[in-house]
C-alpha positions in Angstrom: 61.9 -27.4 36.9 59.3 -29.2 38.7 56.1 -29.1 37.1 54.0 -30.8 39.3 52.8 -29.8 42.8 54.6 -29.9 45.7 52.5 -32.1 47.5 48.9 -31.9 48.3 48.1 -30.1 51.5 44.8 -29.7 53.4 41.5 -29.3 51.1 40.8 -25.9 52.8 42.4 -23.5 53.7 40.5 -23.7 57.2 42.7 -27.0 57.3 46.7 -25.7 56.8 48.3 -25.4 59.9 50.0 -22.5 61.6 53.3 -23.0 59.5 51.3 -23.1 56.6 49.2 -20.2 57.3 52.4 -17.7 58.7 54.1 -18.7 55.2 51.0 -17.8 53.4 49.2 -15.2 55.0 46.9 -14.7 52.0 45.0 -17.9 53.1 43.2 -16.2 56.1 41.3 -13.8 53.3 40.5 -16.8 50.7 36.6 -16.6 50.7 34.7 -19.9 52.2 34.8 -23.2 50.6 38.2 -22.4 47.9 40.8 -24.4 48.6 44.6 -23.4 49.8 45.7 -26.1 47.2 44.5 -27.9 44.2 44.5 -31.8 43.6 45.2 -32.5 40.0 44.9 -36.1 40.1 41.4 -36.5 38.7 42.7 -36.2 35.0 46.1 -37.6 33.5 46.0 -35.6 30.6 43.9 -32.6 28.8 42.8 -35.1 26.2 41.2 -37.0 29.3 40.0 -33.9 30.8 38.1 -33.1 27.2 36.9 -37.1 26.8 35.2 -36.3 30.3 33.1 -33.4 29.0 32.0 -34.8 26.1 30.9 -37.8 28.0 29.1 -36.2 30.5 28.0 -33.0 28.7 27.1 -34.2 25.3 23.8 -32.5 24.6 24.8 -29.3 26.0 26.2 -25.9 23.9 30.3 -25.7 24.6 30.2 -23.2 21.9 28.4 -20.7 20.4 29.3 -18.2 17.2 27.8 -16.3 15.0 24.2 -17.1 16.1 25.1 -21.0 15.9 25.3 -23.6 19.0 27.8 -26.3 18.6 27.5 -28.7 21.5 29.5 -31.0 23.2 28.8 -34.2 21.0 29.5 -31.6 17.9 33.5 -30.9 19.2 33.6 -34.3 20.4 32.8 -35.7 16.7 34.9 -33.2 14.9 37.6 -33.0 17.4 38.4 -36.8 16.8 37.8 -36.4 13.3 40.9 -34.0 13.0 43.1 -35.9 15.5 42.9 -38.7 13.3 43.3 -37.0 10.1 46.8 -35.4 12.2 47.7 -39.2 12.9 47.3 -40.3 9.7 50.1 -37.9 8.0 52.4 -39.8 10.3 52.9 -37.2 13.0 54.4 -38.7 16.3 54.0 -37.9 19.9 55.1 -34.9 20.5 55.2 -33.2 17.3 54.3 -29.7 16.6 51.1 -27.9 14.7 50.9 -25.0 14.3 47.3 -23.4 14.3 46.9 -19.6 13.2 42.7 -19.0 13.9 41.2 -16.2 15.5 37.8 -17.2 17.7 36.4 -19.1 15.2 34.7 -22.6 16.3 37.1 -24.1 14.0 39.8 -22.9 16.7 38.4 -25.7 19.6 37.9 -28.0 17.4 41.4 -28.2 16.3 42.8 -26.8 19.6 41.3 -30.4 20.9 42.1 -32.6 18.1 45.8 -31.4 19.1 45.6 -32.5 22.5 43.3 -36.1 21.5 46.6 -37.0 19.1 48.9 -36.3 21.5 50.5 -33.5 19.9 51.7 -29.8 20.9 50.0 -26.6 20.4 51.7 -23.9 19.1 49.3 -20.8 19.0 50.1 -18.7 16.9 48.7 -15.0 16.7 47.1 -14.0 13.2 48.6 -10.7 13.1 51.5 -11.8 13.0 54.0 -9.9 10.6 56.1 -12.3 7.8 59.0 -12.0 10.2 57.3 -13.1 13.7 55.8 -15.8 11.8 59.0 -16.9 10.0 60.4 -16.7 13.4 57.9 -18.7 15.5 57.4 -21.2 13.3 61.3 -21.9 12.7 62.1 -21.9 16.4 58.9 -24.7 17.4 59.4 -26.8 14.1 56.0 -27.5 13.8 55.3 -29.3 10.7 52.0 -28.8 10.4 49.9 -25.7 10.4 46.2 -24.7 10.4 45.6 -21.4 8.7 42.7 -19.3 8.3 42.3 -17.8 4.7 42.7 -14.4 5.8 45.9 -15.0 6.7 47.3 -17.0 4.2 49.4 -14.3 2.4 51.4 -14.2 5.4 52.1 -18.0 5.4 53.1 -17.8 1.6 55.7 -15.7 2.6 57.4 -17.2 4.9 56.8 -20.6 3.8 60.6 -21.6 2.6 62.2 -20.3 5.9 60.0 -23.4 7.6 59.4 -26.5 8.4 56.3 -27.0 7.6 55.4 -30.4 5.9 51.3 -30.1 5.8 49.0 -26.6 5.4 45.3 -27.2 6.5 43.5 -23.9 5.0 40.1 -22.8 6.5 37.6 -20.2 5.7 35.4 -18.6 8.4 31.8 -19.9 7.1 33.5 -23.3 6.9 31.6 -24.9 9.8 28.6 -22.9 9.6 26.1 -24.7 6.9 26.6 -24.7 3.5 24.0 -21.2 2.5 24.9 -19.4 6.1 28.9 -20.2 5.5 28.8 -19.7 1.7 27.2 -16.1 2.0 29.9 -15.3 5.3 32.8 -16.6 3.0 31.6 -14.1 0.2 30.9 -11.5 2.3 34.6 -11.7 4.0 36.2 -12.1 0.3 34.4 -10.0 -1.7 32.9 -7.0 -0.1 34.9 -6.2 3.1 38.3 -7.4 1.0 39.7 -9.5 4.0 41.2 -12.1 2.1 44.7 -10.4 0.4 45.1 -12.9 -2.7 47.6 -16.2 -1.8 48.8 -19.6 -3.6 49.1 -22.1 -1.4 48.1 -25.3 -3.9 49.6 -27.3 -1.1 46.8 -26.8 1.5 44.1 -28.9 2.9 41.1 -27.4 3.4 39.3 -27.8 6.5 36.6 -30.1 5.3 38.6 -32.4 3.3 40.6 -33.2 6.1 37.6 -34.0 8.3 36.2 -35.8 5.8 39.4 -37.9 6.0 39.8 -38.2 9.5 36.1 -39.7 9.2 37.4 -42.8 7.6 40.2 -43.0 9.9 40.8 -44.9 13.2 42.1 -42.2 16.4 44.9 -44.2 18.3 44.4 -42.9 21.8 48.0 -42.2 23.2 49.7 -42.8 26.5 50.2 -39.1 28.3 51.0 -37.6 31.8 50.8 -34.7 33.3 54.6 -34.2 32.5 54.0 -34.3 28.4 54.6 -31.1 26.8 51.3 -29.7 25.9 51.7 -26.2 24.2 54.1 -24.2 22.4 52.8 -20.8 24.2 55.3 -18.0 23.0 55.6 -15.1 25.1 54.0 -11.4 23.7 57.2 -10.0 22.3 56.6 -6.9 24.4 59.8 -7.1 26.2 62.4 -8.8 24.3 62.4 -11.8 21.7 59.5 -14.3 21.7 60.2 -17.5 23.3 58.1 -20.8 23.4 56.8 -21.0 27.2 56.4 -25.0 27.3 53.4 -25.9 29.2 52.9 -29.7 30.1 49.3 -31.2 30.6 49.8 -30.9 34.3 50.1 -27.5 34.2 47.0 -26.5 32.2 45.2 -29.1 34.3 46.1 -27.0 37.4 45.5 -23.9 36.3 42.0 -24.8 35.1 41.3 -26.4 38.2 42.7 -23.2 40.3 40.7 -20.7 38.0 37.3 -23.2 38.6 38.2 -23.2 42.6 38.6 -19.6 42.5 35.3 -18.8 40.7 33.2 -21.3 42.5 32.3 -18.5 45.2 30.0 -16.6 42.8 28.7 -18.8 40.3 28.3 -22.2 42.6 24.3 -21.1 43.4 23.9 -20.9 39.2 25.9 -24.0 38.1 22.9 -26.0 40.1 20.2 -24.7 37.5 21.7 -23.5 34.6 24.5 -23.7 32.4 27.3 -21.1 33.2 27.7 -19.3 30.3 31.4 -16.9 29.8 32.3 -14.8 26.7 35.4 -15.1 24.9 36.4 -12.1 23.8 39.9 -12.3 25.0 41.7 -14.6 22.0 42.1 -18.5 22.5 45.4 -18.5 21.1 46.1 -16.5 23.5 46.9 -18.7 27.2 44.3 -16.7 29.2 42.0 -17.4 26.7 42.7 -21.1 26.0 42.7 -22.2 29.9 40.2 -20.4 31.0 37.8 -19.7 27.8 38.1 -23.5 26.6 39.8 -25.9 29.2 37.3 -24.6 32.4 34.5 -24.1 30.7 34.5 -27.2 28.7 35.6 -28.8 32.2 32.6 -27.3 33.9 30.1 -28.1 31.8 29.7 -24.3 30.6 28.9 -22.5 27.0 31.5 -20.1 25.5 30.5 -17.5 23.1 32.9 -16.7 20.8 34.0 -13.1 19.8 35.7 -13.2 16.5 36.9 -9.5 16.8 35.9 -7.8 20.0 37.4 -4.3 18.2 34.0 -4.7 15.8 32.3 -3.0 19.2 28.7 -3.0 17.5 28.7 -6.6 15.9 30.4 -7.6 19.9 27.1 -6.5 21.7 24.7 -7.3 19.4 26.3 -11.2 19.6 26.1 -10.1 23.9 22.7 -9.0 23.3 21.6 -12.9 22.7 23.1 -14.0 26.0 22.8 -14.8 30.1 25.9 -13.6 30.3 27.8 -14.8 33.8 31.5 -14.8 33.2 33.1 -11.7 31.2 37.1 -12.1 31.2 38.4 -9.1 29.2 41.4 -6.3 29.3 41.4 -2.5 30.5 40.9 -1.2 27.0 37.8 -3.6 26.3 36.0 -2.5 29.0 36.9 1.0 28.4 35.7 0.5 24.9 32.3 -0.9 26.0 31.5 1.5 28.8 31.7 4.1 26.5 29.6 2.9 23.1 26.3 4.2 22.7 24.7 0.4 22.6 26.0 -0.7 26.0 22.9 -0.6 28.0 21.1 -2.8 25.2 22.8 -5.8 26.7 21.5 -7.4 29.7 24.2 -7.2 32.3 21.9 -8.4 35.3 23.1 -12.0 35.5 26.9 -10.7 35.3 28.5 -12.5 38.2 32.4 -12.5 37.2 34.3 -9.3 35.2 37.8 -10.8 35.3 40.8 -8.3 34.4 43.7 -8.9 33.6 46.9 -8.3 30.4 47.4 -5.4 31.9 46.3 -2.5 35.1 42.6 -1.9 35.0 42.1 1.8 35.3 40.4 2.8 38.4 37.9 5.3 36.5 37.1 2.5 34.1 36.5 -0.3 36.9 34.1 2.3 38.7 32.0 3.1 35.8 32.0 -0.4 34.7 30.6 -1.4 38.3 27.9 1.7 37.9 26.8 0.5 34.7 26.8 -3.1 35.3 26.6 -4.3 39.2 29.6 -6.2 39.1 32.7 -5.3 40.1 36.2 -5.8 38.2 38.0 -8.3 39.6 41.3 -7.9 38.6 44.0 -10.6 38.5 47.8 -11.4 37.4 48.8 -13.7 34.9 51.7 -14.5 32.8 52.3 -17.1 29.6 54.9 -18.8 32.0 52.0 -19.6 34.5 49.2 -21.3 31.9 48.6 -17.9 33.3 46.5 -17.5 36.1 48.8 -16.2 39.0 47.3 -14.2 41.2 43.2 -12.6 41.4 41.1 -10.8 43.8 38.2 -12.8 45.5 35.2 -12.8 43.1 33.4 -12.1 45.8 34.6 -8.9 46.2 31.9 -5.9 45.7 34.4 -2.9 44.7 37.5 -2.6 43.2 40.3 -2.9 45.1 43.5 -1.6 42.5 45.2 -5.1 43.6 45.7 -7.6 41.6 44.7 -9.8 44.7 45.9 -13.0 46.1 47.7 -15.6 45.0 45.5 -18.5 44.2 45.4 -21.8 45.7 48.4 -23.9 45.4 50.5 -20.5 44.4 53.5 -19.0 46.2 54.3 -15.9 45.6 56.9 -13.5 46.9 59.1 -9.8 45.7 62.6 -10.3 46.2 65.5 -7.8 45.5 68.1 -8.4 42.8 70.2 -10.7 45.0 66.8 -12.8 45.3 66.4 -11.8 48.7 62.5 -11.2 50.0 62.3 -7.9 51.0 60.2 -6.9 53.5 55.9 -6.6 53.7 55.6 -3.3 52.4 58.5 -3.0 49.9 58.2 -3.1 46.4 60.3 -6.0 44.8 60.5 -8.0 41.6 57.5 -11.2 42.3 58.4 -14.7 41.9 56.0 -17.6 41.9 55.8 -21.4 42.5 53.4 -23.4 41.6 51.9 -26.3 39.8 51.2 -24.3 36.7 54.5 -23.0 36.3 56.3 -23.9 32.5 58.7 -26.4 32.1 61.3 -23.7 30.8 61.7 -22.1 27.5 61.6 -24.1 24.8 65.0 -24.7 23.1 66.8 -21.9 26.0 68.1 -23.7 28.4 70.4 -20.4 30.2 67.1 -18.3 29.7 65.2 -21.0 31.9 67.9 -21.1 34.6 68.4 -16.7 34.4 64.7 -16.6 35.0 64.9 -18.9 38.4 65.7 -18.6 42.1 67.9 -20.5 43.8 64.9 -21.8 45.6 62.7 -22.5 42.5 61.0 -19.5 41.9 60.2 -17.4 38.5 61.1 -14.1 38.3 58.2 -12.3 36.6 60.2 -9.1 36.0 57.5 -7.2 37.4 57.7 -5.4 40.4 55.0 -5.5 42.9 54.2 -4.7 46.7 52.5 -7.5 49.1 50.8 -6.1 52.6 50.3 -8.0 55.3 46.9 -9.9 54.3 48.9 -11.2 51.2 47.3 -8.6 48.7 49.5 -8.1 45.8 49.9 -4.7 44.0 51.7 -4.6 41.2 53.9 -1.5 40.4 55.4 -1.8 37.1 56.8 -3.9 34.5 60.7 -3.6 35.4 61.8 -2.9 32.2 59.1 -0.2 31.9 60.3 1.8 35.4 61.4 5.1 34.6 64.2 6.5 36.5 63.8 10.3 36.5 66.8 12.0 38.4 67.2 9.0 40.4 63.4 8.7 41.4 61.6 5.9 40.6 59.0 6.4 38.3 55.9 3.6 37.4 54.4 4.3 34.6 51.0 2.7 35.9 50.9 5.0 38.4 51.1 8.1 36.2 48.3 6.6 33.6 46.1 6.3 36.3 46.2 9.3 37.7 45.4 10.8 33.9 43.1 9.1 32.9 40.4 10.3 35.7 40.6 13.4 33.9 37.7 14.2 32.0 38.0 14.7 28.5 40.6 11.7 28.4 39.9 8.1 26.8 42.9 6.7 27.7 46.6 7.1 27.8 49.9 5.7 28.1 53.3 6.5 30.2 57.0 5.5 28.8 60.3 6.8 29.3 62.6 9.3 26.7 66.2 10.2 27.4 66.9 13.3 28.8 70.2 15.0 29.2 69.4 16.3 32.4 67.3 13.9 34.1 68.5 11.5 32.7 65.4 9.9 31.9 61.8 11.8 31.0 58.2 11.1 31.1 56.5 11.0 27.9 52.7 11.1 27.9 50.6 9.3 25.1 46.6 10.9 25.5 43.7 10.0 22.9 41.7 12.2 23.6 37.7 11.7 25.0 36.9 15.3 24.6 38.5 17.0 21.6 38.4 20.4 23.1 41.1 19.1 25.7 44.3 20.8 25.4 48.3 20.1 25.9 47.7 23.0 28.8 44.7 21.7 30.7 46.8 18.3 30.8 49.7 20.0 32.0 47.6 21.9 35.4 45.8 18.2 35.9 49.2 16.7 36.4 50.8 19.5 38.2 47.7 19.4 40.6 47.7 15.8 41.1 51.1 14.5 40.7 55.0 15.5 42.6 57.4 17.3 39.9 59.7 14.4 39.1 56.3 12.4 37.8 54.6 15.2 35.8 55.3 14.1 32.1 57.5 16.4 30.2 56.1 15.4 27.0 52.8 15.3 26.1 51.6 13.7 22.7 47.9 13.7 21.3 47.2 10.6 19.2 43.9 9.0 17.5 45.0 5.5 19.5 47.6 4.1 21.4 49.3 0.7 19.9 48.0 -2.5 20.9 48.6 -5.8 20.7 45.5 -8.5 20.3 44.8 -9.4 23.7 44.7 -5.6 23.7 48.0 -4.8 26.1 49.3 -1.2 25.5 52.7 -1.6 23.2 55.2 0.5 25.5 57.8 -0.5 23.1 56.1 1.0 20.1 55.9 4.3 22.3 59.3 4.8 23.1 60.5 3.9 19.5 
C-alpha cells in the first residue's frame, strides 16, 4: 500500500481545477485559507518534526500535569536521555518497545525518546487484561517495555509468554520533585491501594535509566517517511486486535491535516499566545498521540494532561487552572461534564475547538454542551488505520450539524456496496478512504491487509455512512453493529439518539438479540438520569418517536454502560 501522497496538488482548494473539484465536491465547503491537500515534505521523520520544536520552542510549556509545567527544553533533555539509554541495550532500527503509561508526563517523554532512537511504538492500553497483554505483546515482539507501577501485576503475569528482554518500571510522582512525587507515590500505594503487589526484580526504574542515558552518546538515525513508526493495535471492539502499522509519513500527514484543519479558529490566537488543548482523550491511544502530542508539540502549543478524565472533580479542578482553546473528547466525556455540579467553575470563554469523535455525539449532549459553553461540537471521523483523523466538520461551524463532516485535505473518501461499487449521493454504503495517512497494512496479516482494500486502493472502514451532494458525511452504523429486524435495516445510532432526548435518561445503548420471529431484536441498554423513569414511560417515548420495526423489544436498566478507555460504548459486551 502506498503510504505516501499521491502527489501534491494546488495549495488551496480555490486552486484545484474542475476535475478536481467534480471528484471532490467537499472542497467547495472547505472554510477559507485550508488547503485541498497537504505537503509533507517539510519533515523526514517525527524525530525531525520533535528536534524542530524543541529548537524553536524551548522555553515554552509542551506539558503540563498535576500543577507542574514541563517545557520544551525539559522533553527535549529527557527525551534524548531515554533514546540513548534505549540504544545502549543494543536495540536496532526498527525494533519494538512497548510502553504501558496512562497521561503521565513520563508518557511524551518516552513516546519521543521512541521516535529519537529510531524505534517503534507500540501503545499499549493499561487496562489491559493478562490475556490482551499476553496477546499484544507476543504478536509486536517488542523487547522492551515501559510500565507504570500500577500495572505491573499484569506484566508479571504474562511475562514468560513474551518477548520481552528489558522492563523500565515507573511510578507516577517519578518526574514530579522529590517531596511533591514522594507524597503522590505514597498517596497512590498506600491510601487509595492502586498499586496490586508485583515482583519484577528485573525492572529499571525510570530514573536509573535516565540517569544512564545521561552518560550516553544518542546516535541520530537515518529515517523516511516510509519507516514504520507505531505498533497502533486496533480497539478489539470488533474482532481480534491487530497492529495498524503507521510509518512516519503518515503521522506527519495527519498532524499536518489536523493543524490545516484547525487553523480557521485558532489562527487570530496563535499570534499572541500559546494555544493551549487538554488531553483528556489517552495518548496511547492514536487520536490522542497525533493530535494531543505530534500537533501541539508541532505548533508550538501546551497540553494539559488528564491522567483519568473518569476522576470528574480532580478533571475540572486541573481545567479550572487553564485558557483552555482546544478540548478533543468523546460523547460520554462531555455528557459526563455537562452534567457535574462544578462545570460552570471552569472558564469556558476562550473555548474555540470541542472536537468529537470515538464514537456518535448525541445531539442533546452537543446542544447543551453549546449552551453551556459557546462552542459548538465539532464532530469528526477517525480510525487507528488513518493515524486517525478522517473526516471533521469545519471548526468554524456555530451548531451542530450530526455529520461527521468532510473529508479533510488530501483525503478521499467514498461508500461503496459490497462489490465495491460507489453507490450513488444519497445512499448509504460502507466508506472507504485514500489518503496519505493511511497504514501500511496490518502488521504480520498480510490477507487481512489485502481483504480490507479496493481494487482501486481504498480501505474499507466497515462502517456505513451516507455522503450528500456538498460532500458531508453521515455516518450510519458500524456494519457489524446493523441490526436486521424482519429484513429492515436497523442503526443502532439512530435508535440511541432518539432516546436519549428523553428526559430522565443519561445515556444509553442499542445492540441486537436473536429473535425467533424477527429474526433479530432490539435490545435497549438505559442508565437512568431520573430514577423515577420507568420500563413504561420508555416504552410510550419510543412508540411516539420511532416506526415499530425500531422500537426496542427489550429494555434493560443498568448503573453504566461498558466502556472502553477512550470511552467508546462496548456493543460487544452488550450483546454477550
Amino acid at each position: 500500500m502506498n503510504t505516501q501522497a499521491s502527489g501534491h496538488l494546488a495549495a488551496k482548494h480555490g486552486g484545484t481545477d474542475s476535475k478536481q473539484q467534480a471528484a471532490r465536491p467537499w472542497l467547495a465547503q472547505y472554510p477559507k485559507d485550508v488547503p485541498a491537500d497537504i505537503d509533507t515534505s517539510a519533515y523526514g521523520s517525527l524525530a525531525q518534526l520533535l528536534d524542530d520544536a524543541f529548537s524553536r520552542y524551548a522555553q515554552r510549556c509542551a506539558f503540563s500535569f498535576m500543577g507542574r509545567d514541563f517545557s520544551y527544553a525539559d522533553i527535549d533533555r529527557f527525551s534524548a536521555q531515554f533514546a540513548a539509554y534505549l540504544q545502549s541495550l543494543g536495540l536496532q532500527k526498527g525494533e519494538r518497545v512497548a510502553v504501558m503509561l496512562p497521561n503521565i508526563i513520563q508518557y511524551p517523554i518516552v513516546a519521543a525518546a521512541v521516535m529519537r532512537a529510531g524505534l517503534v511504538l507500540v501503545n499499549v492500553n493499561p487496562l489491559y487484561t493478562v490475556r490482551e497483554l499476553e496477546h499484544q505483546l507476543a504478536d509486536s515482539g517488542a523487547k522492551v517495555m515501559v510500565v507504570l507501577e500500577n500495572f505491573a501485576s499484569t506484566l508479571q503475569q504474562c511475562l514468560p509468554h513474551t518477548q520481552l528482554e528489558h522492563i523500565v518500571l515507573t511510578s507516577v510522582g517519578d518526574m514530579m520533585g522529590m517531596v511533591k512525587g514522594a507524597v503522590i507515590n505514597w498517596v497512590l500505594r498506600h491510601r487509595q491501594k492502586a498499586v496490586p503487589a508485583f515482583a519484577l526484580p528485573q525492572a529499571v526504574p525510570f530514573k536509573r535509566a535516565l540517569r544512564s542515558g545521561s552518560r550516553a552518546t544518542l546516535r541520530t538515525p537515518l529515517l523516511t517517511h516510509d519507516d514504520l513508526a507505531l505498533l497502533q493495535y486496533t480497539g478489539g471492539t470488533t474482532g481480534v486486535s491487530k497492529g495498524a502499522m503507521l510509518t512516519h509519513g503518515n503521522v506527519i500527514a495527519n498532524a499536518l491535516q489536523s493543524e490545516a484543519w484547525n487553523r480557521p479558529a485558532i489562527a487570530d490566537i496563535a499570534q499572541t499566545q500559546q494555544v493551549t488543548s487538554v488531553c483528556a482523550l489517552p495518548l496511547y491511544h492514536i487520536f490522542g498521540f497525533t493530535v494531543g502530542m505530534m500537533m501541539s508539540m508541532r505548533n508550538g502549543g501546551k497540553a494539559v494532561l488528564i491522567p483519568n478524565p473518569r476522576d470528574l472533580d480532580a478533571t475540572l479542578k486541573e481545567l479550572r487552572r487553564h485558557q483552555i482553546h482546544i478540548f478533543p473528547a468523546v460523547n460520554t466525556l462531555f455528557n459526563a461534564l455537562v452534567h457535574h455540579p462544578a462545570f460552570d467553575s471552569v472558564d469556558w470563554s476562550h473555548l474555540r475547538i470541542s472536537g468529537g469523535g470515538g464514537t456518535a455525539v448525541q445531539q442533546v449532549v452537543a446542544k447543551e454542551w453549546l449552551a453551556r459553553t459557546g462552542c459548538a461540537i465539532c464532530e469528526g471521523y477517525g480510525l487507528s488505520e488513518a493515524s486517525p483523523s478522517v473526516a471533521c466538520n469545519p471548526v468554524t461551524s456555530k451548531e451542530f450539524t450530526g455529520t461527521i463532516g468532510l473529508p479533510m485535505s488530501g483525503t478521499w473518501l467514498k461508500c461503496i456496496d459490497d462489490d465495491g461499487q460507489e453507490v450513488a449521493l444519497g445512499e448509504p454504503g460502507e466508506i472507504a478512504i485514500k489518503g496519505p495517512q493511511l497504514m501500511a497494512g496490518y502488521w504480520k496479516r498480510p490477507e487481512e491487509t489485502a481483504a480490507a482494500m479496493t481494487a482501486d486502493g481504498y480501505f474499507r472502514t466497515g462502517d456505513i455512512g451516507v455522503m450528500n451532494a456538498h460532500g458531508y458525511v453521515k455516518i450510519v452504523d458500524r456494519k457489524k453493529d446493523m441490526v436486521l429486524v424482519s429484513g429492515f435495516n436497523v442503526y443502532p445510532n439512530e435508535v440511541e439518539d432518539v432516546i436519549a432526548m428523553m428526559p430522565g435518561v443519561r445515556e444509553c445503548a442499542v445492540v441486537g438479540v436473536p429473535d425467533d420471529k424477527t429474526g433479530e431484536a432490539i435490545k435497549l441498554v438505559v442508565v437512568k438520569k431520573d430514577e423515577a423513569l420507568t420500563e413504561q414511560a420508555v416504552r410510550t417515548f419510543a412508540k411516539e418517536q420511532l416506526t415499530g420495526y425500531k422500537r426496542p423489544k427489550h429494555i434493560v436498566f443498568r448503573d453504566e454502560l461498558p466502556k472502553n478507555t477512550v470511552g467508546k460504548i462496548l456493543r460487544r459486551e452488550l450483546r454477550d
